[in-house]
Backbone as JSON, one array per atom type, in Angstrom:
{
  "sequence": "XXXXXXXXXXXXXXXXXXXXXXXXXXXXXXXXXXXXXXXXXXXXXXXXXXXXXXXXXXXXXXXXXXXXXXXXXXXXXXXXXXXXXXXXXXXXXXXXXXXXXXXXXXXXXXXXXXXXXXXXXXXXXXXXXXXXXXXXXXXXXXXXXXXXXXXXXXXXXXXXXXXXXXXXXXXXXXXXXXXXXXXXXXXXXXXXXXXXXXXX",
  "N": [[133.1, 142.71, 104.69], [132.27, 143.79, 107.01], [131.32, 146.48, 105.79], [129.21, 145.25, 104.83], [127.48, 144.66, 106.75], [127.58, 147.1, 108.11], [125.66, 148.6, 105.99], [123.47, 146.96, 105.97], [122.58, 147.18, 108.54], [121.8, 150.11, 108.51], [120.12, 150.22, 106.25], [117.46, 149.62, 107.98], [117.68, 151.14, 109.5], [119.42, 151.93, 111.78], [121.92, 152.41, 113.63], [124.87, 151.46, 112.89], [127.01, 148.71, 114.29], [128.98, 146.62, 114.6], [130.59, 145.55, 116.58], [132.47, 143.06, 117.58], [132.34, 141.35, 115.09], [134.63, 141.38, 112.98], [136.77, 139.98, 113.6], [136.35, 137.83, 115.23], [135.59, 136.01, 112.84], [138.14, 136.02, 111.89], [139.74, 134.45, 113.57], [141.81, 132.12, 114.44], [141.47, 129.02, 114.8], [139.44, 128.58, 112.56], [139.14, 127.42, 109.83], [137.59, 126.78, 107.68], [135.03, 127.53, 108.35], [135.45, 130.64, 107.98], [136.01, 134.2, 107.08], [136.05, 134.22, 104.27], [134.19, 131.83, 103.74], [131.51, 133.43, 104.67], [131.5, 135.61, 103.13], [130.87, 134.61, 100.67], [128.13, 133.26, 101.49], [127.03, 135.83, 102.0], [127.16, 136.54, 99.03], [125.93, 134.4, 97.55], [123.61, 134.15, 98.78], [122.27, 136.85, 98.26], [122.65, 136.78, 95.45], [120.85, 135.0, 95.19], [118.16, 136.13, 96.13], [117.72, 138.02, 94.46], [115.87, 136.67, 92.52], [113.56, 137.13, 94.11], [110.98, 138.67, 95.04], [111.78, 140.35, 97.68], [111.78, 143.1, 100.19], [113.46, 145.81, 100.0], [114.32, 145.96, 103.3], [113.71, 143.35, 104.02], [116.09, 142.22, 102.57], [118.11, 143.25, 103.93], [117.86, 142.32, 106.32], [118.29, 139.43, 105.83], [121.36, 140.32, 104.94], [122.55, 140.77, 107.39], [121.63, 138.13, 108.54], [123.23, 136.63, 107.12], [125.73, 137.37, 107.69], [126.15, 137.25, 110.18], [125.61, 134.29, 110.53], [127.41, 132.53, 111.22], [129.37, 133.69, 113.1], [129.94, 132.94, 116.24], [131.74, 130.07, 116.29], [133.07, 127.07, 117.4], [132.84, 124.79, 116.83], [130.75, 123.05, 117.73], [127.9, 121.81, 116.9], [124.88, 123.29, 116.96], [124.99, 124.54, 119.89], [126.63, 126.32, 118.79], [125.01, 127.75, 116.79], [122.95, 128.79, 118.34], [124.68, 130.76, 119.9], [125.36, 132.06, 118.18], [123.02, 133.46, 117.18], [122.52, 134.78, 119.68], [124.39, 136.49, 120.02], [123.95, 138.35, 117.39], [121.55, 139.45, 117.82], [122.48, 141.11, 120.54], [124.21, 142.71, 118.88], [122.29, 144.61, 117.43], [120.73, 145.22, 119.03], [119.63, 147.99, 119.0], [117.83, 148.34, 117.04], [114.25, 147.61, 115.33], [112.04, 145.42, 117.23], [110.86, 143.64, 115.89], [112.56, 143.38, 113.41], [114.96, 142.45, 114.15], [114.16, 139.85, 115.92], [113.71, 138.44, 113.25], [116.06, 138.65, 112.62], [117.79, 136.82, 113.94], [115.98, 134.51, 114.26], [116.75, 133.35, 111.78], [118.64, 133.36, 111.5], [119.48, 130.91, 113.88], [117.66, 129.02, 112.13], [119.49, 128.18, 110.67], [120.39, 125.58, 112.07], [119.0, 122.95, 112.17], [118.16, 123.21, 109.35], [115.75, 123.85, 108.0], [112.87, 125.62, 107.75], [110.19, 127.9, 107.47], [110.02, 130.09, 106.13], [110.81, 132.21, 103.93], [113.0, 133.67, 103.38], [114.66, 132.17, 104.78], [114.96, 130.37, 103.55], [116.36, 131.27, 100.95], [118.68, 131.71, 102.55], [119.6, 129.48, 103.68], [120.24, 127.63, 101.81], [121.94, 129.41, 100.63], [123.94, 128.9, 102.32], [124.46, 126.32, 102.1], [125.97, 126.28, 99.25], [129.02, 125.63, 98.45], [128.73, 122.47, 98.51], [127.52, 122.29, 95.76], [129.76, 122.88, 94.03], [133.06, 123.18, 92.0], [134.66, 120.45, 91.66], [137.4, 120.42, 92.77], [137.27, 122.86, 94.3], [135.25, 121.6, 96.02], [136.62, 119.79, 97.33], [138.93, 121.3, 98.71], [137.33, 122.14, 100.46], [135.78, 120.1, 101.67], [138.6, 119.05, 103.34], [139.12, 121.31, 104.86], [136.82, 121.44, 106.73], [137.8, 119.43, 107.88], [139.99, 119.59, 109.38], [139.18, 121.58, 111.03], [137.74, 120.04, 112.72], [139.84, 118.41, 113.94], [140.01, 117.28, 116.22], [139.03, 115.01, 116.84], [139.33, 111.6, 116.19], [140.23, 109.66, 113.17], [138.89, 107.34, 112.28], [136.33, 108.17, 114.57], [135.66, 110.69, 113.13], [135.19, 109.87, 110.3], [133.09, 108.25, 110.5], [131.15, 109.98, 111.63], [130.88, 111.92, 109.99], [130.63, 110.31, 107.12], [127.78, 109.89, 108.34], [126.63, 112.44, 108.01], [126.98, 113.28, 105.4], [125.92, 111.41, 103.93], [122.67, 111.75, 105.38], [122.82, 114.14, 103.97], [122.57, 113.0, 100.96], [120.06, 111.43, 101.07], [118.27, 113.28, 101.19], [115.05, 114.7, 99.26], [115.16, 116.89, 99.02], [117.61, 118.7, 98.62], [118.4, 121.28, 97.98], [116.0, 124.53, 98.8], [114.88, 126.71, 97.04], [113.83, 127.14, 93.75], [115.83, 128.36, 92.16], [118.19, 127.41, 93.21], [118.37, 125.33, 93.06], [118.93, 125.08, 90.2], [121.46, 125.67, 90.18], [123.09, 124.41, 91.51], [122.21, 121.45, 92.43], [122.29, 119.18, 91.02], [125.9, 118.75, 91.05], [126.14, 119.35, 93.66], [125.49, 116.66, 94.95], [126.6, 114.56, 92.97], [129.38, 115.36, 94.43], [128.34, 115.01, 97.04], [128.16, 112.25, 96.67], [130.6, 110.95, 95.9], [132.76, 112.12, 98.22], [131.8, 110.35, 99.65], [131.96, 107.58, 99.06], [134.46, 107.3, 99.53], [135.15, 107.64, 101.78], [134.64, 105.64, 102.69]],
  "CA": [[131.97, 142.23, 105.46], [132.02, 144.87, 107.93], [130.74, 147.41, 104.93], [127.31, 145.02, 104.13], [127.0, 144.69, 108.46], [126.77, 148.7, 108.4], [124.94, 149.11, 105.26], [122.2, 146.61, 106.2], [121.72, 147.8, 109.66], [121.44, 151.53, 108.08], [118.78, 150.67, 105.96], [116.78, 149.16, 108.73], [117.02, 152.32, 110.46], [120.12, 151.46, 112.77], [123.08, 152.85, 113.71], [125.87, 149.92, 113.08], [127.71, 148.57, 115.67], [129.66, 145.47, 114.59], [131.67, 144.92, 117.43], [134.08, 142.05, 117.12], [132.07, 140.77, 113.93], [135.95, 140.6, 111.82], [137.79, 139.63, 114.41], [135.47, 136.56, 115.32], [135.64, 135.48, 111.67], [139.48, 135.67, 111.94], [140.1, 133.36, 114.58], [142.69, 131.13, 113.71], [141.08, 127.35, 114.31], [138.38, 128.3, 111.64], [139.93, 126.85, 107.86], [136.54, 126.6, 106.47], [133.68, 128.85, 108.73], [135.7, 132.23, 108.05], [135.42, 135.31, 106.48], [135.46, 134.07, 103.08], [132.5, 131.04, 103.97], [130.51, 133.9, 104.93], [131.08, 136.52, 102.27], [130.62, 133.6, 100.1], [127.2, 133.19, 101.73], [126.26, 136.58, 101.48], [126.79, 136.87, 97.84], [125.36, 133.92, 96.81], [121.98, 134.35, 98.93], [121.88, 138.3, 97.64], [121.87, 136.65, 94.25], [119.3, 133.41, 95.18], [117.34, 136.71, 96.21], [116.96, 138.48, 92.99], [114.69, 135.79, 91.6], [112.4, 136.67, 94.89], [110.34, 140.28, 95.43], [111.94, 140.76, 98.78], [111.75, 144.1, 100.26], [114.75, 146.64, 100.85], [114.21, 145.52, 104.51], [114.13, 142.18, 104.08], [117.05, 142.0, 101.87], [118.99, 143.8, 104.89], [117.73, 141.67, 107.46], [118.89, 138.42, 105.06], [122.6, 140.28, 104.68], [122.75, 140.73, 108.51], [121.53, 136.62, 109.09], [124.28, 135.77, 106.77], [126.79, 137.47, 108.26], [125.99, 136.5, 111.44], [125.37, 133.22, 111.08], [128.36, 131.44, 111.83], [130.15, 134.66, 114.09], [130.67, 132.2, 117.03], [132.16, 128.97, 115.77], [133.87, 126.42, 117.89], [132.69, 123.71, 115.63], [129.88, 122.73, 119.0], [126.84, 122.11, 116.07], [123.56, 123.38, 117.63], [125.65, 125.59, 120.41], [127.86, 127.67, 117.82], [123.88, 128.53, 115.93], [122.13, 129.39, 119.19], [125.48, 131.38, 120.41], [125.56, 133.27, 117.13], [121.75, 133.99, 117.46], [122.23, 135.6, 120.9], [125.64, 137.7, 119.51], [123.29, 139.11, 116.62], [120.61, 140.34, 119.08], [123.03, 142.2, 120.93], [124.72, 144.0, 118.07], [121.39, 144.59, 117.03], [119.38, 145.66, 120.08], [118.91, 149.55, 118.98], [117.26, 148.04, 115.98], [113.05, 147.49, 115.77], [112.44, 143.72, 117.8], [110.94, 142.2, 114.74], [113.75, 142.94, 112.47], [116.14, 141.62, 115.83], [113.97, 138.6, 115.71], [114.15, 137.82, 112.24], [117.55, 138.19, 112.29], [117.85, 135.72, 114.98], [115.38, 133.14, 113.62], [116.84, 132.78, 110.31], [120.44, 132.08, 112.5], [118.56, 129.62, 114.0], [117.26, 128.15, 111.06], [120.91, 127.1, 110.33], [120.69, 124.45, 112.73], [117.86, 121.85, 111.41], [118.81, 123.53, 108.26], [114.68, 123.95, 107.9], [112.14, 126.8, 108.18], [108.81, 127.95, 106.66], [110.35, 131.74, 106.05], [111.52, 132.26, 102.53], [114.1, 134.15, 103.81], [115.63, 131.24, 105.37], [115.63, 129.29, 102.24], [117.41, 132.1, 100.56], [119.95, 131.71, 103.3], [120.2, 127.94, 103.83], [120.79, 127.3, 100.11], [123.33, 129.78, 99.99], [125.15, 128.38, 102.5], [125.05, 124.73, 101.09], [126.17, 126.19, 98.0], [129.49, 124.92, 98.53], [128.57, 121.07, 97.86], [127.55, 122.17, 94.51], [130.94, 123.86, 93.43], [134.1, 122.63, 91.32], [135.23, 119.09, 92.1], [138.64, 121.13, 93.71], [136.6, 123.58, 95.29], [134.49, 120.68, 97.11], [137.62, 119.1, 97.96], [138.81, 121.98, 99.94], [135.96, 122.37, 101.78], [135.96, 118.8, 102.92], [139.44, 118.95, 104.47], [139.26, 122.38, 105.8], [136.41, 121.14, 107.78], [138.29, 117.74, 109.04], [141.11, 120.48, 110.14], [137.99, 122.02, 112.11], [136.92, 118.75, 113.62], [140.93, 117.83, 114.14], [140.43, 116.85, 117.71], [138.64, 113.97, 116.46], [140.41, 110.71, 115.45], [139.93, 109.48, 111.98], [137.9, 107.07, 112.66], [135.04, 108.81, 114.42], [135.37, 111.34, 112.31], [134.46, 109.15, 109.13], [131.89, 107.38, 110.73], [130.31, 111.22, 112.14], [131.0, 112.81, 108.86], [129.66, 109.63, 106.46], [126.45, 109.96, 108.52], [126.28, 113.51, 107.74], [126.53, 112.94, 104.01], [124.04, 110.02, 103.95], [121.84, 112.78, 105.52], [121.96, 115.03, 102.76], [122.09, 112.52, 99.8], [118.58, 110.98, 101.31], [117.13, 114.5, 101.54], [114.48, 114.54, 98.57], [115.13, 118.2, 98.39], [118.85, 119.6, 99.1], [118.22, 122.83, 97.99], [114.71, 124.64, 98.57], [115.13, 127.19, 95.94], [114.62, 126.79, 92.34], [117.38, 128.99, 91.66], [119.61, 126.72, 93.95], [118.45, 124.05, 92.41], [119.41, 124.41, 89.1], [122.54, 125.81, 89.91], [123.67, 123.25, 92.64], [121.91, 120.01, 92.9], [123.67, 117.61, 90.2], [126.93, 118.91, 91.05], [126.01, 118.6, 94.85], [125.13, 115.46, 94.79], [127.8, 114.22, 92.68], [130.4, 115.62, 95.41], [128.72, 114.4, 98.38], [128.68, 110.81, 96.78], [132.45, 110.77, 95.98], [133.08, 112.05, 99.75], [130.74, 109.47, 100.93], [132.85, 106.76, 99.01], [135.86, 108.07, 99.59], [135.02, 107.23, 103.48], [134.01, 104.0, 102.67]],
  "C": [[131.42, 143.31, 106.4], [131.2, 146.03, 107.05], [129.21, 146.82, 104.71], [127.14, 144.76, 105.22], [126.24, 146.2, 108.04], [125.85, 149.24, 107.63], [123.37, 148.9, 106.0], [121.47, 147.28, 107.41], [121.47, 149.55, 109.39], [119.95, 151.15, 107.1], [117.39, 150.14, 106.72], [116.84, 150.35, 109.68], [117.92, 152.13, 111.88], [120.96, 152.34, 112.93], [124.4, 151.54, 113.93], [126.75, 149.69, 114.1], [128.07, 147.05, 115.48], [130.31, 144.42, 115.19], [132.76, 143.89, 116.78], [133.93, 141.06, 115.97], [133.58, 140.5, 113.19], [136.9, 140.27, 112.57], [137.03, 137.7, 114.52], [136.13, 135.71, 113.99], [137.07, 134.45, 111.18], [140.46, 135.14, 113.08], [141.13, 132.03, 113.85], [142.39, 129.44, 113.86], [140.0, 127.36, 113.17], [139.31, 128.29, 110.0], [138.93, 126.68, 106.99], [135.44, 128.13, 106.53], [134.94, 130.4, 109.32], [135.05, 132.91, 107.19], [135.19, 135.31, 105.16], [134.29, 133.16, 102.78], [131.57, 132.28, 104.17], [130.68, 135.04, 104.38], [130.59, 135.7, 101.26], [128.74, 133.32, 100.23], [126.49, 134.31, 101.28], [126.0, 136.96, 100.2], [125.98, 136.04, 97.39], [123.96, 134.09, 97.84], [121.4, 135.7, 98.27], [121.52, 137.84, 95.92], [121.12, 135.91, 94.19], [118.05, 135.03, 95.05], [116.75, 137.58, 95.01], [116.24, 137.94, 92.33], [113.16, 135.97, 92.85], [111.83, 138.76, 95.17], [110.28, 140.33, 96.74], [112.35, 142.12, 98.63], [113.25, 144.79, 100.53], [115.11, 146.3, 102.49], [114.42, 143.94, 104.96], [115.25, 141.64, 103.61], [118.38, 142.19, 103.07], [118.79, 142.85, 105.64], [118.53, 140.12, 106.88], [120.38, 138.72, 104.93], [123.01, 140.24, 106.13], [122.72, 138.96, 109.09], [122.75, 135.86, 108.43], [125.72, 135.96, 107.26], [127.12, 137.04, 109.68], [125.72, 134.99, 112.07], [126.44, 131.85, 111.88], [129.86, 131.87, 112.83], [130.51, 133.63, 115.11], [130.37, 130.64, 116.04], [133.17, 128.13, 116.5], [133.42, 125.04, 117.94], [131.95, 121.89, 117.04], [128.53, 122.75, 117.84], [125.81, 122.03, 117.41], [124.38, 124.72, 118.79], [126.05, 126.78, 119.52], [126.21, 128.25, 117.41], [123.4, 129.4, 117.34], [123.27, 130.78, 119.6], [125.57, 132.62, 119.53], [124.67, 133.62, 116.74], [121.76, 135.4, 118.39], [123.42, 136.76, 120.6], [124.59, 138.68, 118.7], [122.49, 139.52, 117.36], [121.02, 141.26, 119.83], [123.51, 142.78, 120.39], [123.5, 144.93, 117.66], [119.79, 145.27, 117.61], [118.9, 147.21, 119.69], [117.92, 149.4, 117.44], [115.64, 147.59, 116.32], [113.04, 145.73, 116.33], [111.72, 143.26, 116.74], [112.06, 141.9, 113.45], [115.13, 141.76, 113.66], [115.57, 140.05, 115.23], [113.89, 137.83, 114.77], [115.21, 137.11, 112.05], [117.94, 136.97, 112.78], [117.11, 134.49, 114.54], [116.29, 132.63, 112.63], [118.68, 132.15, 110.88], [120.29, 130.87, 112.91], [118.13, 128.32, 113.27], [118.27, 127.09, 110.45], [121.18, 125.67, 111.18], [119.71, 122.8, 112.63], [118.25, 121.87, 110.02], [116.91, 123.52, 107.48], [114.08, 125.1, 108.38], [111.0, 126.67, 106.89], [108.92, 129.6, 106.24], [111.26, 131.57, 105.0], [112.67, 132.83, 102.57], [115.1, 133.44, 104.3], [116.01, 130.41, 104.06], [116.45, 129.52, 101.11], [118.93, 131.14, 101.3], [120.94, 129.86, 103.25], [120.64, 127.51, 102.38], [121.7, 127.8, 99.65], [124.18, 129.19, 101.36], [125.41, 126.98, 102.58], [125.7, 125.03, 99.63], [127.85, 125.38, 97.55], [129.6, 123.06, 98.07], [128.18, 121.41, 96.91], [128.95, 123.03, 93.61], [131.52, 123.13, 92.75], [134.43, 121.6, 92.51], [136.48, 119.78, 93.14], [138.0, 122.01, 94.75], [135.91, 122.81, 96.74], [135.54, 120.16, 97.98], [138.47, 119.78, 99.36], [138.44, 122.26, 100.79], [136.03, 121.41, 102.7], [136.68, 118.82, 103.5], [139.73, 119.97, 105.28], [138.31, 122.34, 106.97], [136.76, 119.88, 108.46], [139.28, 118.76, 109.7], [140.28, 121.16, 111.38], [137.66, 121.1, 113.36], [138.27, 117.44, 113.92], [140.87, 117.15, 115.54], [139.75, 115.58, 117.62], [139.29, 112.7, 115.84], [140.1, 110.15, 113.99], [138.45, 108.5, 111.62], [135.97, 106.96, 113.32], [134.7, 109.78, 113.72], [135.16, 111.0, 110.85], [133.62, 108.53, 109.47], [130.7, 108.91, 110.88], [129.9, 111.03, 110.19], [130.05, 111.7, 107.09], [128.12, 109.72, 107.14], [125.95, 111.6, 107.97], [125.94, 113.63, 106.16], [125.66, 112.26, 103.51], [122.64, 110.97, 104.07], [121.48, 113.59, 104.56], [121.79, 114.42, 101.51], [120.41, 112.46, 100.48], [117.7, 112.0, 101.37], [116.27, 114.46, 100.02], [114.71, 115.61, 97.94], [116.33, 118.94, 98.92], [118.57, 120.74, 99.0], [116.64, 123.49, 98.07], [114.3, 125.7, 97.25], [115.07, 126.59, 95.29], [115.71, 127.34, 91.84], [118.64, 128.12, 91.89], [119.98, 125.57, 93.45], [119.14, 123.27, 91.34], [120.63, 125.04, 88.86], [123.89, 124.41, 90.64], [123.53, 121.95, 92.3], [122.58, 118.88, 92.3], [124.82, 117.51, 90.87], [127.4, 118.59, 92.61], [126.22, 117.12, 95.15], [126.17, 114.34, 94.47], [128.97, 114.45, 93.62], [130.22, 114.83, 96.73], [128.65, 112.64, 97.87], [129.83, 110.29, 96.65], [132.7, 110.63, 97.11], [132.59, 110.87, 100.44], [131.75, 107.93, 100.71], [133.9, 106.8, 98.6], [136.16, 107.62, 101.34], [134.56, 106.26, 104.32], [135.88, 103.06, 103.3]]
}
């Protein structure tokens, strides 16, 4: 991870400066949002992006939002995005302020899980890609984030967590990508309705 941090901010004309980017990652309450969720991210948005004529610049600024997007994590939704907005800005400050603010928007973006910047829909699609994975794969995911959200009793945490799923079945459009679409969405879908009655 630390190697596509320094690349991207080199071809943006940076000098890298990672700081505690793999340390963060490797925090020991995170079982889901580590370092493999978010190489995970960056590969699969680097490949959503090959179906899109983004620039060398933009491509960088997209490997920098993914790596950064979930750097602070103490599983506070809406806090942890804004927190790991304002981290990327400061690794980031000798860099031009509209690449900065890109970067920062599209962190951002993770928290509605909406935007009007194609770049975000890259991003947000790769990191739902998860709900469209192997039945085992999904399965992991789900309890590595109840291990996340352990301080919670079972109870509110199936009542939270079924509203959260409800949320994304009813979405009309899980993924915004066609790419995402037709790699994800059945398989999505299919996972979060198991989970959903599974928590029934």
């Amino acid at each position: 991870m630390r190697r596509i941090w320094d690349d991207a901010v080199r071809a943006l004309g940076g000098a890298p400066d990672a700081g505690d980017l793999m340390e963060r990652y490797a925090e020991p309450h995170r079982t889901y949002h580590n370092a493999f969720h978010v190489v995970s991210v960056v590969r699969d948005s680097s490949a959503l992006a090959d179906a899109f004529a983004f620039t060398v610049e933009e491509r960088a600024v997209l490997a920098l939002a993914a790596c950064a997007h979930d750097v602070i994590y103490d599983s506070e939704p809406g806090e942890d995005e804004r927190a790991s907005a304002a981290w990327a800005r400061e690794r980031l400050a000798g860099l031009e302020e509209a690449h900065v603010a890109r970067v920062e928007s599209l962190v951002l973006a993770t928290i509605t899980h909406s935007s009007d910047d194609p770049l975000a829909h890259v991003l947000l699609d790769a990191d739902l890609a998860i709900l469209g994975s192997q039945p085992e794969h999904y399965d992991r995911y789900s309890q590595a984030v109840r291990q996340e959200y352990a301080r919670y009793d079972d109870a509110t945490w199936r009542a939270g967590r079924a509203k959260v799923l409800k949320t994304l079945l009813d979405r009309e459009v899980l993924f915004v990508t066609e790419p995402a679409r037709q790699r994800w969405d059945d398989a999505a879908r299919t996972n979060l309705a198991r989970e959903l009655q599974s928590l029934a």
